[in-house]
N, C-alpha and C positions, 0 to 999 in steps of 0.2 A: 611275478609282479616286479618289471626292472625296475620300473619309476618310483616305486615307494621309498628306495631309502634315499635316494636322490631328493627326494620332494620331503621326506622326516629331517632330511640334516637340514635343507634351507630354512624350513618351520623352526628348528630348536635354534639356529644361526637369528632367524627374525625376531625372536624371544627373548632371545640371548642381548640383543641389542634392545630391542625395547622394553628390555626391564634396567637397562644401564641407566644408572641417575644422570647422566652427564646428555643423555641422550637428547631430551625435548628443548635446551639451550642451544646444545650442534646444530639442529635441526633449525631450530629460529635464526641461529646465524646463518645458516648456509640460506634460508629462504631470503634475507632482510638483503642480503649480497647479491640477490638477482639468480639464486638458483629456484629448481620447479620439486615439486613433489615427490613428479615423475620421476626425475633426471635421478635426483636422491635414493627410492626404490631400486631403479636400473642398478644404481652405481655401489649398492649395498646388498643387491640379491635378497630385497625386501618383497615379498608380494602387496601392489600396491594399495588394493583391497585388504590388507588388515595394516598398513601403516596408517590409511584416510584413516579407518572405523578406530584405531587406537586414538590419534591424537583428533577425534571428532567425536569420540563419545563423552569425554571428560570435560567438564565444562571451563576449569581452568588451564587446561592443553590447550582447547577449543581459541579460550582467550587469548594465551602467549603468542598460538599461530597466526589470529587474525591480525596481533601486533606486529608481527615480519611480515605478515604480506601488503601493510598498511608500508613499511619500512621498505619493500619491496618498488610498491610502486615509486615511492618517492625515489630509490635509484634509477629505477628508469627514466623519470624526469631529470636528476641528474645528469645519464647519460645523454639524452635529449642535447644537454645544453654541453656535453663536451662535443657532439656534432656540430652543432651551430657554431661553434668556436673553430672546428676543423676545417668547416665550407668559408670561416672568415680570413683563416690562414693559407686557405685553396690547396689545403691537402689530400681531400675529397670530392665529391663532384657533387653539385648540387643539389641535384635529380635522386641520386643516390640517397646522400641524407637526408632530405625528404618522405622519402618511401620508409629510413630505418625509424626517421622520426616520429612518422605517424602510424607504425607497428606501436614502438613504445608509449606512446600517446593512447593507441587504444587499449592495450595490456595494464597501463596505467589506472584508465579510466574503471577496467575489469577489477583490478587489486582494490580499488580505494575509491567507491563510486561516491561518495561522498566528496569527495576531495576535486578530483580529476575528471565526475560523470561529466555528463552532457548532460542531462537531465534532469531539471530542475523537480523537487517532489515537491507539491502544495498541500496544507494540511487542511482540509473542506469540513465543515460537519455544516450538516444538512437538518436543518428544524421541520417538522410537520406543522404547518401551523393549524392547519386542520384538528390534529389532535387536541391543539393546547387549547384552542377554541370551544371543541367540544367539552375539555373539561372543563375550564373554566364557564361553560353554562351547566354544568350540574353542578358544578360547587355552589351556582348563585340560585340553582334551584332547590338544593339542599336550604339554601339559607332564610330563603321567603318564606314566610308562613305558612300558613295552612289555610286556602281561602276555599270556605265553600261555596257552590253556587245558591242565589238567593230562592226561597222558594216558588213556585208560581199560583196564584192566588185562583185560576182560570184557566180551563183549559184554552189550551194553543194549539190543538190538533187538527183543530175545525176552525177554517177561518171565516166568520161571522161579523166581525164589524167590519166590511168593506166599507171604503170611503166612497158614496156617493157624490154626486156633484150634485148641488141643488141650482135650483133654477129658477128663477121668479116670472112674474107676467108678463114684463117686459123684455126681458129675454127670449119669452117663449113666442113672441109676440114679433120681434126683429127676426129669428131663427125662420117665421114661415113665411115672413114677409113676403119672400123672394119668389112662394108656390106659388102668389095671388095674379 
Protein backbone atom coordinates (compact mmCIF):
# COMPACT_ATOMS: atom_id res chain seq x y z
CA UNK A 1 0.00 0.00 0.00
CA UNK A 2 2.31 3.09 -1.31
CA UNK A 3 -0.37 5.70 -1.19
CA UNK A 4 -1.58 5.09 2.45
CA UNK A 5 0.86 6.92 4.36
CA UNK A 6 1.17 9.55 1.77
CA UNK A 7 -2.66 10.02 1.95
CA UNK A 8 -2.61 9.36 6.47
CA UNK A 9 -0.04 12.44 6.56
CA UNK A 10 -2.22 14.78 4.19
CA UNK A 11 -5.55 13.64 6.43
CA UNK A 12 -3.69 14.39 9.95
CA UNK A 13 -1.94 17.67 8.03
CA UNK A 14 -6.08 18.71 7.02
CA UNK A 15 -7.03 18.04 10.66
CA UNK A 16 -4.27 19.54 11.97
CA UNK A 17 -5.32 22.74 10.26
CA UNK A 18 -8.92 22.43 10.67
CA UNK A 19 -8.90 22.20 14.15
CA UNK A 20 -6.68 25.43 14.50
CA UNK A 21 -8.73 28.24 16.04
CA UNK A 22 -7.22 30.78 14.06
CA UNK A 23 -8.39 28.85 11.14
CA UNK A 24 -12.35 29.80 9.95
CA UNK A 25 -11.13 33.74 10.22
CA UNK A 26 -7.75 32.96 7.72
CA UNK A 27 -10.19 31.45 5.63
CA UNK A 28 -12.88 34.37 5.64
CA UNK A 29 -10.04 36.60 4.99
CA UNK A 30 -8.41 35.07 2.23
CA UNK A 31 -12.24 34.39 0.71
CA UNK A 32 -13.49 38.34 1.37
CA UNK A 33 -9.94 39.27 -0.72
CA UNK A 34 -11.09 37.56 -3.77
CA UNK A 35 -9.57 34.11 -3.04
CA UNK A 36 -11.68 30.69 -4.01
CA UNK A 37 -12.10 27.69 -1.95
CA UNK A 38 -10.51 25.91 -4.31
CA UNK A 39 -7.33 27.84 -4.73
CA UNK A 40 -7.10 27.67 -0.76
CA UNK A 41 -7.41 23.51 -0.68
CA UNK A 42 -4.76 23.47 -3.64
CA UNK A 43 -2.57 25.73 -1.76
CA UNK A 44 -2.91 23.91 1.82
CA UNK A 45 -2.88 20.24 0.56
CA UNK A 46 -6.49 20.24 1.91
CA UNK A 47 -8.86 17.78 0.26
CA UNK A 48 -11.40 19.93 -0.95
CA UNK A 49 -14.33 17.68 -0.12
CA UNK A 50 -13.73 17.68 3.65
CA UNK A 51 -12.69 21.61 3.85
CA UNK A 52 -16.61 22.37 1.94
CA UNK A 53 -18.24 19.48 4.39
CA UNK A 54 -16.16 21.20 7.50
CA UNK A 55 -17.02 24.72 7.07
CA UNK A 56 -20.74 23.55 5.45
CA UNK A 57 -21.84 21.61 8.17
CA UNK A 58 -21.80 24.01 10.98
CA UNK A 59 -24.18 26.52 10.88
CA UNK A 60 -22.13 29.32 12.27
CA UNK A 61 -18.93 28.48 9.80
CA UNK A 62 -21.77 28.22 7.26
CA UNK A 63 -22.62 31.83 8.27
CA UNK A 64 -18.98 33.49 8.74
CA UNK A 65 -18.38 31.88 4.92
CA UNK A 66 -21.44 33.29 3.33
CA UNK A 67 -20.17 36.82 4.97
CA UNK A 68 -16.70 36.75 2.78
CA UNK A 69 -18.26 35.50 -0.10
CA UNK A 70 -20.90 38.30 0.26
CA UNK A 71 -17.46 40.50 0.98
CA UNK A 72 -16.06 38.65 -2.03
CA UNK A 73 -18.23 39.68 -4.40
CA UNK A 74 -18.19 43.24 -3.37
CA UNK A 75 -14.33 43.07 -4.25
CA UNK A 76 -14.89 42.17 -7.43
CA UNK A 77 -17.13 45.15 -8.06
CA UNK A 78 -14.36 46.98 -6.59
CA UNK A 79 -12.04 45.75 -9.10
CA UNK A 80 -14.73 46.22 -11.75
CA UNK A 81 -14.24 49.98 -11.11
CA UNK A 82 -10.29 49.92 -10.85
CA UNK A 83 -10.68 48.79 -14.69
CA UNK A 84 -13.04 51.44 -15.62
CA UNK A 85 -10.58 53.81 -14.16
CA UNK A 86 -7.57 52.13 -16.06
CA UNK A 87 -9.61 52.15 -19.82
CA UNK A 88 -10.07 56.17 -18.44
CA UNK A 89 -6.35 56.44 -18.07
CA UNK A 90 -5.88 54.23 -21.42
CA UNK A 91 -3.79 51.97 -19.65
CA UNK A 92 -5.79 49.09 -20.83
CA UNK A 93 -7.73 48.34 -23.77
CA UNK A 94 -11.05 48.60 -23.86
CA UNK A 95 -12.20 45.45 -25.35
CA UNK A 96 -10.25 43.98 -22.80
CA UNK A 97 -11.73 45.38 -19.71
CA UNK A 98 -14.90 44.71 -20.93
CA UNK A 99 -14.50 41.00 -21.18
CA UNK A 100 -12.44 41.15 -17.38
CA UNK A 101 -15.40 43.26 -16.32
CA UNK A 102 -18.12 41.25 -17.18
CA UNK A 103 -16.38 37.79 -15.76
CA UNK A 104 -16.36 39.82 -12.53
CA UNK A 105 -19.94 41.17 -12.86
CA UNK A 106 -21.01 37.60 -13.39
CA UNK A 107 -18.86 35.91 -10.45
CA UNK A 108 -20.27 38.91 -8.52
CA UNK A 109 -23.80 38.23 -9.30
CA UNK A 110 -22.81 34.35 -8.27
CA UNK A 111 -21.30 35.46 -4.67
CA UNK A 112 -24.23 37.91 -3.79
CA UNK A 113 -27.27 37.11 -5.96
CA UNK A 114 -29.08 39.29 -3.88
CA UNK A 115 -27.10 42.28 -4.35
CA UNK A 116 -25.41 41.98 -7.84
CA UNK A 117 -28.31 39.07 -9.35
CA UNK A 118 -30.14 39.75 -12.39
CA UNK A 119 -32.89 38.47 -11.29
CA UNK A 120 -35.50 39.95 -9.66
CA UNK A 121 -37.51 37.24 -7.17
CA UNK A 122 -41.29 38.35 -6.59
CA UNK A 123 -42.97 36.97 -3.56
CA UNK A 124 -46.70 35.56 -5.10
CA UNK A 125 -49.08 33.78 -2.71
CA UNK A 126 -51.77 32.36 -4.60
CA UNK A 127 -55.60 32.33 -2.85
CA UNK A 128 -58.00 29.39 -3.81
CA UNK A 129 -60.99 31.10 -3.91
CA UNK A 130 -62.76 28.30 -4.66
CA UNK A 131 -61.88 26.85 -1.47
CA UNK A 132 -62.82 30.03 0.64
CA UNK A 133 -66.19 29.85 -1.17
CA UNK A 134 -66.95 26.57 -0.38
CA UNK A 135 -66.37 27.11 3.16
CA UNK A 136 -67.81 29.90 3.61
CA UNK A 137 -71.16 28.19 2.42
CA UNK A 138 -70.85 25.50 5.02
CA UNK A 139 -70.29 27.84 7.58
CA UNK A 140 -73.47 29.59 6.54
CA UNK A 141 -75.15 26.23 6.24
CA UNK A 142 -74.00 25.16 9.58
CA UNK A 143 -75.58 28.38 10.68
CA UNK A 144 -79.26 28.20 9.19
CA UNK A 145 -81.57 26.46 10.98
CA UNK A 146 -83.21 23.47 10.66
CA UNK A 147 -85.99 23.74 8.21
CA UNK A 148 -88.08 21.00 7.61
CA UNK A 149 -90.09 20.29 4.67
CA UNK A 150 -93.85 21.07 5.12
CA UNK A 151 -96.06 18.09 5.18
CA UNK A 152 -98.27 17.06 2.15
CA UNK A 153 -101.89 16.95 2.93
CA UNK A 154 -102.62 14.76 -0.62
CA UNK A 155 -101.12 12.66 -2.65
CA UNK A 156 -98.80 14.11 -5.58
CA UNK A 157 -97.88 10.95 -7.27
CA UNK A 158 -100.89 10.85 -9.43
CA UNK A 159 -101.73 13.87 -11.05
CA UNK A 160 -105.45 14.32 -10.90
CA UNK A 161 -106.47 17.94 -11.01
CA UNK A 162 -105.46 18.57 -14.56
CA UNK A 163 -106.47 22.13 -15.55
CA UNK A 164 -109.23 21.87 -18.09
CA UNK A 165 -110.23 24.63 -20.28
CA UNK A 166 -113.88 25.23 -20.02
CA UNK A 167 -115.81 26.36 -22.80
CA UNK A 168 -119.19 27.76 -23.09
CA UNK A 169 -121.88 27.96 -26.01
CA UNK A 170 -120.62 30.58 -27.51
CA UNK A 171 -117.34 29.47 -27.94
CA UNK A 172 -118.35 26.23 -28.90
CA UNK A 173 -120.51 27.82 -31.24
CA UNK A 174 -117.70 30.36 -32.99
CA UNK A 175 -115.15 27.20 -32.78
CA UNK A 176 -117.58 25.06 -35.68
CA UNK A 177 -118.73 27.89 -37.09
CA UNK A 178 -116.13 27.63 -39.84
CA UNK A 179 -117.46 23.41 -40.58
CA UNK A 180 -120.88 24.99 -41.75
Amino acid sequence: MAGSPERRARRDRAIAILNNPNFVPEICEYLSTGGSLAEFAVANQIPYGRLHRFLFDNEERRALVTAARHARAQWHVERMEKLASSVEDAQIDPHAARAAADIRKWVASRLDMQTYGDKMQAKLEVTDTTALHLEAVRNLMKTVSSVEPEKLTRDTSRVTDSPVRETTDANENENHSHLD
